[in-house]
C-alpha positions as a Markdown table, in Angstrom:
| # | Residue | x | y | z |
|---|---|---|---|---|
| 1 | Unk | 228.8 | 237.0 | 102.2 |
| 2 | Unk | 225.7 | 238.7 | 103.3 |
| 3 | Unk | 226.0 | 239.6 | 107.1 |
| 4 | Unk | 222.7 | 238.1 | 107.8 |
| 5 | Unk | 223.5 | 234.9 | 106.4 |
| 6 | Unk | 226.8 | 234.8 | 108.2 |
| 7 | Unk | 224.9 | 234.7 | 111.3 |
| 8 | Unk | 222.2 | 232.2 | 110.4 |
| 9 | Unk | 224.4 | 230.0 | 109.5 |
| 10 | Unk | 227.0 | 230.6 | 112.3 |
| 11 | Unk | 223.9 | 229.9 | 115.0 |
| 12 | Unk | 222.5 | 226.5 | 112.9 |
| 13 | Unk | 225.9 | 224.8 | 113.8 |
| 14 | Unk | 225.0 | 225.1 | 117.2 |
| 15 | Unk | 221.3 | 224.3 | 116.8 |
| 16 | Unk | 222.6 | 221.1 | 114.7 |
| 17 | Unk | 222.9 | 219.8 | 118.3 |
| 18 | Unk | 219.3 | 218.7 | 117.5 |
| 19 | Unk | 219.5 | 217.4 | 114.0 |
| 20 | Unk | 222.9 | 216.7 | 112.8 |
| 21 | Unk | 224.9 | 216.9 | 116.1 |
| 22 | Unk | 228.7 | 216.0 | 113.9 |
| 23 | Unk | 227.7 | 216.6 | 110.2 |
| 24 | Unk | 226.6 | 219.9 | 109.8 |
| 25 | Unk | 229.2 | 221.8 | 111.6 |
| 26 | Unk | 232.2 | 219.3 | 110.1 |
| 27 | Unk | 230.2 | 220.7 | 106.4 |
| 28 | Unk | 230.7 | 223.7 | 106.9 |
| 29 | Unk | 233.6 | 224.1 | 108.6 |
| 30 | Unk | 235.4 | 222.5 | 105.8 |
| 31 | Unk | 232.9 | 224.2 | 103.2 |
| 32 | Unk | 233.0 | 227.7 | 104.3 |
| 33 | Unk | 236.0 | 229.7 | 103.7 |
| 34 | Unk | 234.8 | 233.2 | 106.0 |
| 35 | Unk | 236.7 | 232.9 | 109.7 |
| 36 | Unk | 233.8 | 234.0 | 111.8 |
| 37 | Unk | 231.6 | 230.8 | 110.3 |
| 38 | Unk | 234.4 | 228.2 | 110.8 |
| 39 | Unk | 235.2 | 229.7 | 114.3 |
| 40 | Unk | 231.6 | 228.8 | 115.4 |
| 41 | Unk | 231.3 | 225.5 | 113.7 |
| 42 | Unk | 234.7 | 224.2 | 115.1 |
| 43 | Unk | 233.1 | 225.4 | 118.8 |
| 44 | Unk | 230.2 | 223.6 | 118.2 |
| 45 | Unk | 231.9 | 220.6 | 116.5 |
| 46 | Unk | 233.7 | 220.3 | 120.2 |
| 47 | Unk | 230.8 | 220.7 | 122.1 |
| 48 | Unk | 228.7 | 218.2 | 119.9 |
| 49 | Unk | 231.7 | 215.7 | 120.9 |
| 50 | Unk | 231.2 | 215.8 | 124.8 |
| 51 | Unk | 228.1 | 214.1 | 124.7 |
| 52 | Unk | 229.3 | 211.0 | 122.6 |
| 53 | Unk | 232.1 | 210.9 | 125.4 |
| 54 | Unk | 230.8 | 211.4 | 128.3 |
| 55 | Unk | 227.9 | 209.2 | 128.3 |
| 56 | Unk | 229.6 | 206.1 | 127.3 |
| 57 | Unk | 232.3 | 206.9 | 129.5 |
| 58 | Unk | 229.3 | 207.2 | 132.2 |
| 59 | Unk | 228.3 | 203.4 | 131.1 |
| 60 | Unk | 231.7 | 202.2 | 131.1 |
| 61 | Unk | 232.0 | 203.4 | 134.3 |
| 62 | Unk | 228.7 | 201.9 | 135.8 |
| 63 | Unk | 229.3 | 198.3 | 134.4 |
| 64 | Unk | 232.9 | 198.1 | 135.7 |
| 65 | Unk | 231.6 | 198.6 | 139.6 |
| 66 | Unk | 229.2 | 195.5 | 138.6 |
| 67 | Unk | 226.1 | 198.4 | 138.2 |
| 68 | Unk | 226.6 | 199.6 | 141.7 |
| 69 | Unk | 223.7 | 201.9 | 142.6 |
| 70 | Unk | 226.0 | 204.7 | 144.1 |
| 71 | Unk | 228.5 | 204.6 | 140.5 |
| 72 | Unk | 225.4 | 205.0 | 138.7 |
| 73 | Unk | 224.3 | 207.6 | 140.5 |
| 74 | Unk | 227.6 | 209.6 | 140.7 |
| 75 | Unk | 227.9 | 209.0 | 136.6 |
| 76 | Unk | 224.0 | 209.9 | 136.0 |
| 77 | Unk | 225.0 | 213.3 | 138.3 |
| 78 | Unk | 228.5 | 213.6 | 136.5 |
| 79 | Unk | 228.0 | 212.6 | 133.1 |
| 80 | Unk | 224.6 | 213.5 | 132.2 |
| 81 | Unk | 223.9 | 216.6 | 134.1 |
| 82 | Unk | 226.8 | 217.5 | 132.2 |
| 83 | Unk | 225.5 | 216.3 | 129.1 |
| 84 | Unk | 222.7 | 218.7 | 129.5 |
| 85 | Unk | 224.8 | 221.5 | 130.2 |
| 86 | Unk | 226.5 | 221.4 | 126.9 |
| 87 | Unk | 223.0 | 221.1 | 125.2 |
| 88 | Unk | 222.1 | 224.8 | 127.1 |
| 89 | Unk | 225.1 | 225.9 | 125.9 |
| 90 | Unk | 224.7 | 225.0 | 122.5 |
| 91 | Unk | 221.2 | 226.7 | 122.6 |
| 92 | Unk | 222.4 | 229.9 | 124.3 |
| 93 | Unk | 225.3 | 229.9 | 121.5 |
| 94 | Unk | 223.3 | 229.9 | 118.5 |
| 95 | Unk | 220.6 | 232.4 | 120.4 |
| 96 | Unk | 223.5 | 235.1 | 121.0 |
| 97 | Unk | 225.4 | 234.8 | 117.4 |
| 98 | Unk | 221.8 | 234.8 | 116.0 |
| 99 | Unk | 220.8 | 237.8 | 118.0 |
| 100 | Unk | 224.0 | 239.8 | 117.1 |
């Protein structure tokens, strides 16, 4: 496989954070048989999941201390901050494999 098109697609698993967050990396992690490719879409798979974890998990957490402000607060910082991390992450992935 072209070099080139090792990397685009390498860097759109972690851009599918945008646009198909589960479906595109699982694709192509199954669908590609080059290591390199199903190394990044396996990382990206994994990041995609900490979102769909952690803010439910944020949620869960709020309603259970009856929606006290400061558990909101402390799972807004935790969770979602977090959340957001993974996001830059994902953007900073596809940018350096994309760049390489």
């Amino acid at each position: 496989m072209n070099p080139k098109v090792k990397r685009i697609l390498s860097a759109i698993c972690y851009f599918s954070l945008f646009f198909a967050p589960f479906l595109f990396p699982a694709v192509v992690y199954f669908a590609v048989q080059d290591h390199g490719i199903t190394y990044h879409a396996k990382r990206s798979f994994l990041s995609h999941l900490f979102p769909l974890i952690a803010i439910p998990l944020g949620i869960i957490i709020s309603a259970e201390t009856e929606f006290n402000m400061t558990a909101i607060i402390i799972s807004v910082i935790l969770f979602g901050l977090t959340s957001f991390a993974v996001m830059v992450w994902n953007i900073i992935q596809g940018i350096k494999v994309f760049t390489r």
